[in-house]
N, C-alpha and C positions, 0 to 999 in steps of 0.2 A: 437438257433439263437439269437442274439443280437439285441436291438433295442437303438437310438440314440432318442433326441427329436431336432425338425427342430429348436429351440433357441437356444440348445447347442450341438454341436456336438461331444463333449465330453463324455455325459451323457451313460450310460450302464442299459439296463434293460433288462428281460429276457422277452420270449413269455409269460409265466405266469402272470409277472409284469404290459409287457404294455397291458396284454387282461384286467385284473381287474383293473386297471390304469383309462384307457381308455382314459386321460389325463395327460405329465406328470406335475412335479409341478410349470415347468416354463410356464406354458398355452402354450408351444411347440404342436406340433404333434407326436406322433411315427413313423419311419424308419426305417426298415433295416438296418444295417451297410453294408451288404453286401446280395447283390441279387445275385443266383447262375445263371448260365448258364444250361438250361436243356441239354440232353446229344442231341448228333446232331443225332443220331440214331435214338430217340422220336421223334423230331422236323421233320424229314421226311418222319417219316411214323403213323402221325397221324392219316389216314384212317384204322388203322388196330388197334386202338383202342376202346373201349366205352367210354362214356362221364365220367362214372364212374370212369375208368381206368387212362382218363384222368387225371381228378383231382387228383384222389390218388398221380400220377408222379409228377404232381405240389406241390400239398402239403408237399408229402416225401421230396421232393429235402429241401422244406424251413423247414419245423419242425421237422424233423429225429433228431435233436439234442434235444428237447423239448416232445416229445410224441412218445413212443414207435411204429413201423411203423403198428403194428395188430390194434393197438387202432386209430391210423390214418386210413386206413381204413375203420373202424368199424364206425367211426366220420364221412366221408364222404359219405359212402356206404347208414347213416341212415340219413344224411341232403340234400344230393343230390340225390332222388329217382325221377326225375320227365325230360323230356326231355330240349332242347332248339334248337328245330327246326331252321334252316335257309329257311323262304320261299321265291321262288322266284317270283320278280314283273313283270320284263325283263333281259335280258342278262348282264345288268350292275346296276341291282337292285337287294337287298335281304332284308329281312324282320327279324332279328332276335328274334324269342317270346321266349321272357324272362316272361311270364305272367302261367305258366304251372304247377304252387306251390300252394300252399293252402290258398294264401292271393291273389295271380290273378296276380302280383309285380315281379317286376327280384328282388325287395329288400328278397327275398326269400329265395333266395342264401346264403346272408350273414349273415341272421338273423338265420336259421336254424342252418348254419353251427357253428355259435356263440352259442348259445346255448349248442348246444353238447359238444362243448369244453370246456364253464363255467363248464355244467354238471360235464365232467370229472375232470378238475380242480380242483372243488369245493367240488368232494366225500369226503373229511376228513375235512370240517370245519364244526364248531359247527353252528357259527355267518351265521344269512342271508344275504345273499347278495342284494341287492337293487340296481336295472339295473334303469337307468333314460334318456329317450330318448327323443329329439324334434325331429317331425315330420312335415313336410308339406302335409302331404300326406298318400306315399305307406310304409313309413317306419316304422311308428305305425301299421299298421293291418301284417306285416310281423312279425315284434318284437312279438308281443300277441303271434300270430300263434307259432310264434319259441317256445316260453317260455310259452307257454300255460300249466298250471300244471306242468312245473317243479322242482323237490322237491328242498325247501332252496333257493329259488330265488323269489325273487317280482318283478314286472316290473309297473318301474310309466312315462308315456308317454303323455307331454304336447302337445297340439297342436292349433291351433289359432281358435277363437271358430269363424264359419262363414265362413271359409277359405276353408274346406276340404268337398270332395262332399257328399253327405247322405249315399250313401253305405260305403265309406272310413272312416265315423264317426259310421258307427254300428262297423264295424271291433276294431275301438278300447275300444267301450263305452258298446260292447253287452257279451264281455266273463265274466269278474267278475274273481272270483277263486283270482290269483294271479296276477294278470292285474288289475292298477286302472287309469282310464284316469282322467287327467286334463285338463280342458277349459279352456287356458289362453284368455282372452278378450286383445287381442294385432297380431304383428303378426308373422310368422315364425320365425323371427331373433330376437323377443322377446323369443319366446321359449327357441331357441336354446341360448339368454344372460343367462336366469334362469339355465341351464342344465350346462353351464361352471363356473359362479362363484358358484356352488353348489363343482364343484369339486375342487375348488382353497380356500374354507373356511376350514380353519384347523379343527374348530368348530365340523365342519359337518361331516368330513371324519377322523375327531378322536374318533366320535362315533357312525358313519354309516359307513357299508363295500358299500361304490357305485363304480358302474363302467357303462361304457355306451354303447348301443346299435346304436349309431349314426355311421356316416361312417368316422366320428374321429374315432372310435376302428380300430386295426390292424386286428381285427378279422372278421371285417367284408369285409375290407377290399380283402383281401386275397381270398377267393372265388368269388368275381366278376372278379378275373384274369381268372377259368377256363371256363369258355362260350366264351373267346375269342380265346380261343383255339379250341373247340369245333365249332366253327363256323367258322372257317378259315379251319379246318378240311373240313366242308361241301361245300366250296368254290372253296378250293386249286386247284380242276381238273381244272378248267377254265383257269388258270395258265396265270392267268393277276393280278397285282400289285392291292392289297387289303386295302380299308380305310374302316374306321368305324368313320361313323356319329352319336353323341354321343347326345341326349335330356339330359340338366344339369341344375341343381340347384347347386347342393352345390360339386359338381363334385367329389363325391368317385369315381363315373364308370369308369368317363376320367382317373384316378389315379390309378384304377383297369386296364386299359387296357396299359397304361406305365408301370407298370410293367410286365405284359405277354410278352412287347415287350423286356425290360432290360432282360427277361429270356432266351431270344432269339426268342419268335413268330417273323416273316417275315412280318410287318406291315408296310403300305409304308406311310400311312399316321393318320392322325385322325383329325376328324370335333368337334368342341365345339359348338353346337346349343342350342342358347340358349332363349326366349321370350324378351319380356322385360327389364329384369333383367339384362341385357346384360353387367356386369362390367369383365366378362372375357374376350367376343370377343374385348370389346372395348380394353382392354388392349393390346390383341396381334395385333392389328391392328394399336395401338398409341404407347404400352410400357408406358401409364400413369394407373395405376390400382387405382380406384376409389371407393370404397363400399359404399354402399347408402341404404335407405329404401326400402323394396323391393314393387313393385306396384302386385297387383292381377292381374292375368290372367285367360285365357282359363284354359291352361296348368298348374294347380293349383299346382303341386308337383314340378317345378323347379322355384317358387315364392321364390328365393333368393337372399336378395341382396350383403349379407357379406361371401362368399360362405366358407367354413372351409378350404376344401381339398386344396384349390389355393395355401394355404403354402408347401403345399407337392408336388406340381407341380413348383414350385419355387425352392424348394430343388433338384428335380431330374436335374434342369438346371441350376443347381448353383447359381439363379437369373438372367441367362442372357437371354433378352429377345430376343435376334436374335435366339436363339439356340431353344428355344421353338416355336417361330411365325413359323422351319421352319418346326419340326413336324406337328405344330397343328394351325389349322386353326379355326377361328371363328366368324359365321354370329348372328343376331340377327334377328327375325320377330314376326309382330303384329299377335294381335288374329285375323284379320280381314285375317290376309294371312293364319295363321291357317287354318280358318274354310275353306279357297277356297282350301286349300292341302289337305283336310281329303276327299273332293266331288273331286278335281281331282283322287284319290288313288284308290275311290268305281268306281268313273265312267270309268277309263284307265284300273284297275284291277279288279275289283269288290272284292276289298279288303277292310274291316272294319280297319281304323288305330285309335289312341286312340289321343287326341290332342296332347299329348308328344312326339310321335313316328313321328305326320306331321311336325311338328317342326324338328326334324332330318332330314325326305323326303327333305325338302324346303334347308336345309341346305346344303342335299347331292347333289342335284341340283344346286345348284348356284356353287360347287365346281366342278363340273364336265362339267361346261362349258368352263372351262380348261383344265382342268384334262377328256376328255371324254374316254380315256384307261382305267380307274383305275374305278375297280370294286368298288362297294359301297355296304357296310352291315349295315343298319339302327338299332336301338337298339328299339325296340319296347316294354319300359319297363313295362306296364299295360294292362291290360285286356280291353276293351273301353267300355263294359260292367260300372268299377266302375264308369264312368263318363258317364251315361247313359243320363240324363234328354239334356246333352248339344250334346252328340255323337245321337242321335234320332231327335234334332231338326235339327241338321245344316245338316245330312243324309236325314233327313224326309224318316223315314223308321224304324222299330222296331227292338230294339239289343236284342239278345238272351242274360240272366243273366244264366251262369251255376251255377247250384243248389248250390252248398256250398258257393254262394257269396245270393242267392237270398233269402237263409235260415233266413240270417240277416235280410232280411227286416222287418219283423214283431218282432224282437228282442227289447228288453227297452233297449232304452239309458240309461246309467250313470255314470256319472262325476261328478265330484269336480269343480267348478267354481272360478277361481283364475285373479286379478291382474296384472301387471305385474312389481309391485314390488317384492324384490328380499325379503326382510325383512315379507310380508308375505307368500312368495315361503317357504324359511327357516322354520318361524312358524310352517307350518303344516307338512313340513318334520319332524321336533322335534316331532311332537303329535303323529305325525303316526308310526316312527319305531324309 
C-alpha cells in the first residue's frame, strides 16, 4: 500500500516508511492513495464473523501488499485479544466499551497494534528506535502498555504536567524499563508542538531513528477502523440507519471511522462531540476553522485545541465543507452539561459513563432530535474508573478500579520535568540517545 502526505499529493511512501515516519517531511499527514472496497460478501455477513476475524479482513485488504498475510494475523490475533462490546441503553441507544485493553482506553487498539508492527518491522535493525508521543491523556498509558519491554524500542511520552488525572499519570510515570515520561509544564498542544518539530529537525532525525505513536501514525490509525465494524456488526439486526457519536480531541477516531465507512461499512452518519475545545464543530457549523489554546475540562483527554487528524478529514473531502457538514455533524458542551449527562446515564440506565463518553451521549441527543430513526452507537472511550476522584463526586457513589489499573496506585511516579522550549526538548534528546 502506498501512502501520500495531505501537503503533497504527489509524495509516495510505503507502509514501512509512513509507520517509522510517522511524519512526512513536508509536516503533511500520511494517506492512503487508495482505500480498497471490502468485498460485499464480508460487509453482509459480519454476524458470522469474530472480532478477530474481523480485523484480519480489514487489515488483509489494506496491507497484503506490505506484510505477509500469516504475519498479519499473527500481528492482529496478538494486539487485539480483548472484546468491544456494544451495550445497550435503549432501543436507539448503545454504549460502545472500547475500555477492555490493559491501559482501560479504546487508545488500545492502536497502540498495541503499533507496536506489533514496529516489532516486526524492526526485527533486522541494529539502531534503536525511539517512539515519541504527546499525550493528553489515554494515549500515553496505551503507548507504555503497547511497548512495554519491547526489544530495540524506547518510548518517550510527554504530557502536560497537572492536566492528566492521577491514575492516567501512574500509567505513564510508573512502568520504567523502556518507558520515560516527561512533564512538560505547558499544555497538550505544547506537547504535541515538541513532538512535531522534533520530527521536522534534520538534526534530530539524522542521528535519532524516531517515529510516533500519536494518531498522526497510520499505524495507529488503521485499527481504530476495526470496532467500527465490529459494532455495527452487533447493531445491524435492528436494521435501522446507524450513526456514531464520536468524544474527540485530536480526532484520530472520527478519521478511524471514515475510513471503515470509504471501505464500505453502511454508516448513515457520524457526530463530532466535542467539550470546549470546540474548533471542529464550530467549523462545520460555520465552514471558518479556527485553532486556539486549548481550555481544560472535565473531559481531560479531548483538551485540544489544534486537533492533528482535521487535515486528514479535510483531505477525505477534498476541503469541501458542504460535503463534510453533510456526513458529520458537530455539537459542543460544557462541563456543567457533562456532569448532568453522566447522573442522567446512572439514573435512566444505571449505567457508569466516563466524562468523555457523556459528552458523545449529549451529542447523540441533540442529533436525534431530528434524526429520532437513526440508531446511535456512543464511543465510550475509557474506563471512568481512570477519572475516578471526578466520576465518584459528580455520581456520589463509589467506582470499582479493576485491579491492573488500581495496581498503579501505590506505584513511584517518574518523570523528567521539562519546558516548553523546543531548544531544551532537543537538549536532552541529544543526552539521552
Amino acid at each position: 500500500m502506498q501512502f501520500y502526505s495531505t501537503n503533497n499529493p504527489t509524495l509516495r511512501a510505503s507502509f514501512q516508511e509512513a509507520v517509522f515516519k510517522g511524519l512526512p517531511e513536508d509536516n503533511g499527514l500520511f494517506m492512503p492513495v487508495e482505500i480498497p472496497r471490502l468485498p460485499e460478501q464480508f460487509l453482509n455477513n459480519l454476524s458470522n464473523y469474530s472480532f478477530s476475524e474481523i480485523a484480519f479482513e480489514v487489515a488483509r485488504n489494506l496491507l497484503h501488499e506490505d506484510i505477509p498475510e500469516n504475519d498479519i494475523r499473527r500481528i492482529v490475533e496478538t494486539a487485539i485479544d480483548f472484546p468491544a462490546p456494544a451495550v445497550k441503553l435503549d432501543d436507539q441507544t448503545y454504549v460502545l466499551e472500547l475500555f477492555h485493553g490493559p491501559s482501560l482506553a479504546f487508545k488500545d487498539f492502536g497502540a498495541r497494534f503499533m507496536a506489533q508492527t514496529m516489532s516486526y518491522f524492526n526485527r533486522k535493525e541494529d539502531k534503536e528506535l525511539v517512539i515519541l508521543v504527546a499525550t493528553s491523556g489515554d494515549t500515553g498509558g496505551a503507548v507504555a502498555a503497547g511497548f512495554y519491554k519491547t526489544p530495540g524500542i524506547q518510548v518517550v511520552i510527554l504530557y502536560p504536567s497537572g492536566k492528566v488525572s492521577p491514575l492516567q499519570e501512574k500509567q505513564l510515570t510508573a512502568l520504567g524499563h523502556n518507558i520515560t515520561a516527561l512533564e512538560i509544564d505547558g499544555t497538550f498542544d505544547d506537547c504535541q508542538a515538541l513532538v512535531k518539530k522534533a520530527f521536522l529537525d534534520r538534526e534530530i532525525t539524522g542521528s535519532i531513528r524516531l517515529s510516533s505513536a500519536n494518531s498522526i501514525n497510520i499505524a495507529r490509525l488503521i485499527p481504530q477502523s476495526f470496532y467500527y465494524f465490529e459494532a455495527y456488526k452487533q447493531v445491524a439486526a435492528q436494521g435501522k440507519p446507524v450513526v456514531f457519536s464520536i468524544p474527540s480531541g485530536n480526532f484520530g477516531n472520527l478519521t478511524a471511522g471514515l475510513m471503515a465507512q470509504k471501505m464500505g461499512l453502511p454508516v448513515e452518519h457520524f457526530i463530532a462531540a466535542t467539550n470546549a475545545n470546540d474548533v471542529v464543530p464550530e467549523y462545520l457549523n460555520t465552514g471558518s476553522y479556527q485553532p486556539r489554546p486549548s481550555q481544560r475540562t472535565l473531559s481531560n483527554a479531548m483538551d485540544v485545541g489544534a486537533p492533528s487528524n482535521f487535515a486528514r478529514m479535510l483531505d477525505f473531502y477534498c476541503s469541501t465543507w458542504n460535503n463534510m457538514r453533510h456526513d458529520i455533524s458537530g455539537y459542543a458542551f460544557s462541563d456543567s452539561d457533562t456532569q448532568e449527562a453522566m447522573k442522567e446515564v446512572f439514573s435512566q440506565f444505571n449505567y457508569v459513563i466516563d466524562p468523555h463518553g457523556a459528552v458523545g451521549y449529549l451529542a447523540l441527543k441533540e442529533y436525534q432530535k431530528t434524526h429520532p430513526e437513526h440508531l446511535g452507537v456512543i464511543l465510550e472511550t475509557a474506563h471512568p474508573s481512570k477519572f475516578i476522584e471526578d466520576v465518584e463526586s459528580i455520581l456520589e457513589r463509589k467506582v470499582e478500579i479493576p485491579e491492573r489499573l488500581a495496581a498503579l496506585s501505590d506505584a513511584e511516579k517518574v518523570s523528567v520535568e521539562l519546558g516548553t522550549d523546543y531548544d531544551g526538548f532537543k537538549s536532552w534528546l541529544q543526552a539521552r540517545f
